[in-house]
C-alpha positions in Angstrom: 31.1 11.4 -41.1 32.8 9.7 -38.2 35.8 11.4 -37.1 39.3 9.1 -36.1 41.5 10.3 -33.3 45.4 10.0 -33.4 47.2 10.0 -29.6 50.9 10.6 -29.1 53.0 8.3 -27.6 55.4 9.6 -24.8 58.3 11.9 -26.4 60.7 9.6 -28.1 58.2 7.1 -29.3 55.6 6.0 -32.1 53.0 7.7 -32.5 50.1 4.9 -31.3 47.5 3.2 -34.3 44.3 4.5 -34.5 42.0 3.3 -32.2 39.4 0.8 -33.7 35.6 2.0 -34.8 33.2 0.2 -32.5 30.7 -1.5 -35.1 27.1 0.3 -35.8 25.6 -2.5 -34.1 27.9 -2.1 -30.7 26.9 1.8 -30.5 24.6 1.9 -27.3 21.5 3.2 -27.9 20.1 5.3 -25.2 16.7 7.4 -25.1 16.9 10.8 -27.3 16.9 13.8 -24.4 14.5 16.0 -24.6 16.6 18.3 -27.1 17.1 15.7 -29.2 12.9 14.8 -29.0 12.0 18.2 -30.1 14.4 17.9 -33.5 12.1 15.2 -34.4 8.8 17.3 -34.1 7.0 18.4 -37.2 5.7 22.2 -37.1 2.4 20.8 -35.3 3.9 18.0 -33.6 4.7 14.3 -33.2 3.0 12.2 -35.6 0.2 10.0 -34.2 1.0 6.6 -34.1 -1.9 4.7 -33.4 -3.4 1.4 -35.4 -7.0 1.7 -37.1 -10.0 1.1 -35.1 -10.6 -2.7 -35.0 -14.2 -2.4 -36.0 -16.7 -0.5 -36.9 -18.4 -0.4 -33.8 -15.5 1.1 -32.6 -15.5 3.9 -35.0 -19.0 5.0 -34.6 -18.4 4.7 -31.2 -15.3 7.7 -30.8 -16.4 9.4 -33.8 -20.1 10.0 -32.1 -18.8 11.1 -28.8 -16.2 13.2 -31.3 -19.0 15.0 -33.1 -21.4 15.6 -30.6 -19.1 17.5 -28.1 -17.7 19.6 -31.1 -21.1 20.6 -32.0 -22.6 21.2 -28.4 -19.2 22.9 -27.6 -19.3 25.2 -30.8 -18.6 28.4 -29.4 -15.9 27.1 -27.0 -12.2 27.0 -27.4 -10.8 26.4 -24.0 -10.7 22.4 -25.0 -9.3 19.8 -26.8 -10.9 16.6 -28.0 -9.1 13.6 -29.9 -9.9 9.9 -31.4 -7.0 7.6 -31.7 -4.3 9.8 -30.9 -1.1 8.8 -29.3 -0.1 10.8 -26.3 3.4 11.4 -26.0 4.3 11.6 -21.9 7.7 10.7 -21.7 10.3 11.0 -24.2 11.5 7.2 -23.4 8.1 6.3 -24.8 9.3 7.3 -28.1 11.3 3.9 -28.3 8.7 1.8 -26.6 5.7 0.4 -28.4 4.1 -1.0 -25.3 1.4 1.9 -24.8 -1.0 2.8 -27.4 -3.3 6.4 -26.9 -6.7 6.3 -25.9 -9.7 6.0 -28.2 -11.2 9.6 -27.0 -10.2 11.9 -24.7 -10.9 15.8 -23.8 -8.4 18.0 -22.5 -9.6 21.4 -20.7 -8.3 24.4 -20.0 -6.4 24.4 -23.5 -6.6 25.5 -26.8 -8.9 24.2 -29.4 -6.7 25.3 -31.7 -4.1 24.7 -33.3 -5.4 20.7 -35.0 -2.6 18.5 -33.3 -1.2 15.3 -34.9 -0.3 14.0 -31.6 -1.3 15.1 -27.9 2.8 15.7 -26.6 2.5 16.5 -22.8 6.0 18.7 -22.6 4.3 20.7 -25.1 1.2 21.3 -23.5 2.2 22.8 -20.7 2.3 19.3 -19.0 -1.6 19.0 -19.3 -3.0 15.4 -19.4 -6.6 14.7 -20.2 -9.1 15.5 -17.9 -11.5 12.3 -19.5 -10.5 9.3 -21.1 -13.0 6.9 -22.8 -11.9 3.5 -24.2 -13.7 1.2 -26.1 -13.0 -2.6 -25.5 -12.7 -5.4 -27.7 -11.3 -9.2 -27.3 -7.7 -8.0 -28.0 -7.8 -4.8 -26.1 -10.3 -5.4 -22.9 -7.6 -6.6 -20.4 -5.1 -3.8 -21.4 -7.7 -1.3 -21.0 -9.2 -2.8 -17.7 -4.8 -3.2 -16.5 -2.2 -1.4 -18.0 -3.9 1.4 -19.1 -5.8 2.1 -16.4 -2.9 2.1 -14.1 -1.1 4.5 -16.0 -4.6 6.9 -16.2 -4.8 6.5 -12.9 -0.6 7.0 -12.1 1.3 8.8 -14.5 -1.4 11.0 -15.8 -3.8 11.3 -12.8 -6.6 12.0 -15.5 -10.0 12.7 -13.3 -12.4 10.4 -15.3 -12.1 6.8 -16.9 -14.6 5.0 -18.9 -14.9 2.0 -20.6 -17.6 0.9 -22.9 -18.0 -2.5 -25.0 -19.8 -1.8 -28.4 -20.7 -5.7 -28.7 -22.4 -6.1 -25.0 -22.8 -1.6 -24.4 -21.6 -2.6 -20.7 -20.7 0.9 -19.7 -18.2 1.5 -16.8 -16.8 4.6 -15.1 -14.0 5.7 -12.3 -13.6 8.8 -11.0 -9.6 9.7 -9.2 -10.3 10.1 -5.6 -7.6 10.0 -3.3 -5.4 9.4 -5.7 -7.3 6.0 -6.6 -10.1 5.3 -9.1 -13.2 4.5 -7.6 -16.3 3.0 -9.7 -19.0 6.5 -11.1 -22.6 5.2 -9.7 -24.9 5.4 -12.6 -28.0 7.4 -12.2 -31.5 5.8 -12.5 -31.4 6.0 -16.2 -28.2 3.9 -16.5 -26.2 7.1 -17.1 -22.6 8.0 -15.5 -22.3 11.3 -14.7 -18.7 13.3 -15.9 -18.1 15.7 -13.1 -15.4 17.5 -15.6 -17.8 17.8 -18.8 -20.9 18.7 -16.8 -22.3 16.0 -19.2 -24.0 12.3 -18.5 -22.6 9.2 -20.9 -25.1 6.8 -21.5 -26.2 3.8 -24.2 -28.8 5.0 -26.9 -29.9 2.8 -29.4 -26.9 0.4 -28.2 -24.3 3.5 -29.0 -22.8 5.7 -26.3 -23.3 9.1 -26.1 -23.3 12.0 -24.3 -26.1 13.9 -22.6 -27.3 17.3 -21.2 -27.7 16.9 -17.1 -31.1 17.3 -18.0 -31.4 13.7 -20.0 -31.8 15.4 -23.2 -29.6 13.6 -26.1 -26.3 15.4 -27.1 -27.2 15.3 -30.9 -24.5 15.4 -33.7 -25.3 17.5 -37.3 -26.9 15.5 -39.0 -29.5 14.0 -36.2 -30.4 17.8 -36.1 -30.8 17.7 -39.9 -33.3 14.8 -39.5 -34.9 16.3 -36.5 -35.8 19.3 -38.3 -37.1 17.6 -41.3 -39.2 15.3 -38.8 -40.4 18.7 -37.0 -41.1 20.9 -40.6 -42.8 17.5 -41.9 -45.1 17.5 -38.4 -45.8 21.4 -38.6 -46.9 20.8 -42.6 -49.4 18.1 -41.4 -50.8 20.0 -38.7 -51.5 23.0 -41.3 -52.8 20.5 -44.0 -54.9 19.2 -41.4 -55.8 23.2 -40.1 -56.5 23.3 -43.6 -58.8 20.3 -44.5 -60.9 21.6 -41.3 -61.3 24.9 -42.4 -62.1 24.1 -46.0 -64.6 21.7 -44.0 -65.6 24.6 -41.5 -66.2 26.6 -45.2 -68.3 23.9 -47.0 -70.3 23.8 -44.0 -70.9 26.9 -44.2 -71.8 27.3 -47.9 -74.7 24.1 -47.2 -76.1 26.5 -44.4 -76.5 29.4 -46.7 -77.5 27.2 -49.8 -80.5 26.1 -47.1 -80.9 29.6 -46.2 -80.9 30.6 -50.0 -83.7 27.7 -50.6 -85.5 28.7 -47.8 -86.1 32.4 -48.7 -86.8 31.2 -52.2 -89.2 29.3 -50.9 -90.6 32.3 -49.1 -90.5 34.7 -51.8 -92.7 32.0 -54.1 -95.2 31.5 -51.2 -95.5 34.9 -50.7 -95.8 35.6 -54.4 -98.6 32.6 -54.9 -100.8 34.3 -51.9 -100.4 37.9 -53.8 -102.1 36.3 -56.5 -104.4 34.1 -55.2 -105.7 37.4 -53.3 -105.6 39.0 -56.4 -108.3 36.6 -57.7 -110.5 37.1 -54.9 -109.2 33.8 -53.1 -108.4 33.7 -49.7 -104.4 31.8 -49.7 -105.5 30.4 -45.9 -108.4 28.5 -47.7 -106.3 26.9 -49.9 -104.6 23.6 -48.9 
């Protein structure tokens, strides 16, 4: 409730009106301090305020990078990765809808845990991201390329920028040196190498993803899923096909001993023919 002040004329006088309310719309607005920013914070922070992907190349694009490094960094919680999720830097920014969060980034040194609903720097012991991937569309290319850029490269001094377009997978890459970003030379495989995840990012199957140093793909669950079924369904037709050679191997064998079998058969008759054939008084080597 807004509160009226009465002043006092000098002794002997009126006492003077009440001074008049300036109008809501007269009230000058100025940026929320930084007190005033952390009433507005839920239990696990600002809210995200980010717009949905564009397309869905831009989905499978973040959520692949997303899933792979959660898997491959399973048993590590000294990190934090996002999708589309605004980082708060300045408290100003809180009335500005001029900058929009990045479409993945990792943050190291930090905690995997608690699940944030925003990245807010003055909360995070003023860490920025250490990588920063962006992935470009029509509406979005020249503010990735521009603005954002600059303020990667400026305000948050992250090491490692890269942009990749879904519709054309050009990949590019900049690494801070010297304060500036200068272009990542890809490797003979096309690759960029990240310096800070100790990982390559490269197009497969026109997606980008991530991969050991060694070139090995970074799969994500379900690709293992698939690659086990592939590998049990390989392993069952090698051991059908151990099987069909030794059930071959065994027929084989039973035609040699049903030969051997004929053969002393044929032995034992011969034998038995000549026994009698002596036993008449013939001799068996005069009969043909």
């Amino acid at each position: 409730m807004a509160v009226t002040y009465q002043m006092k004329a000098p002794t002997g006088g009126a006492p003077m009106p009440p001074l008049p309310r300036r109008a809501p719309e007269q009230e000058e607005r100025r940026p929320p301090p930084i007190a005033g920013v952390r009433a507005l914070l839920a239990p696990d922070g600002i809210d995200s305020d980010e717009p949905q992907m564009e397309t869905f190349a831009h989905m499978e694009t973040v959520t692949l990078l997303l899933m792979s490094l959660y898997w491959l960094w399973r048993d590590r919680h000294d990190f934090f990765a996002a999708s589309n999720l605004t980082i708060y830097y300045s408290p100003a920014q809180l009335k500005s809808a001029d900058f929009r969060g990045p479409d993945f980034f990792v943050v190291l040194g930090t905690h995997r845990e608690p699940k944030r609903r925003s990245w807010v720097v003055w909360d995070e012991g003023g860490k920025y991201p250490n990588v920063i991937v962006e992935a470009l569309s029509s509406s979005t290319a020249d503010v990735d390329r521009g603005l954002k850029k600059q303020i990667y490269q400026d305000v948050f001094h992250t090491p490692e920028y890269f942009l990749f377009d879904p519709e054309t997978q050009e990949l590019a890459g900049y690494r801070l040196a010297g304060g500036k970003y200068q272009p990542i030379a890809p490797d003979p495989a096309g690759r960029l190498p990240s310096t800070e995840l100790e990982l390559l990012l490269g197009v497969h199957e026109g997606l980008l993803r991530l991969f050991l140093p060694s070139g090995e793909l970074v799969p994500i669950p379900n690709e293992l899923g698939l690659k086990a079924e592939a590998e049990a369904g390989r392993a069952e037709s090698a051991e059908q096909r151990a099987e069909s050679a030794e059930q071959r191997a065994e027929s084989a064998e039973q035609r040699a001993e049903s030969a051997e079998q004929r053969a002393e058969a044929e032995a034992r008759h011969a034998r038995l023919y000549a026994e009698k054939l002596r036993a008449l008084g013939i001799d068996p080597d005069s009969v043909t």
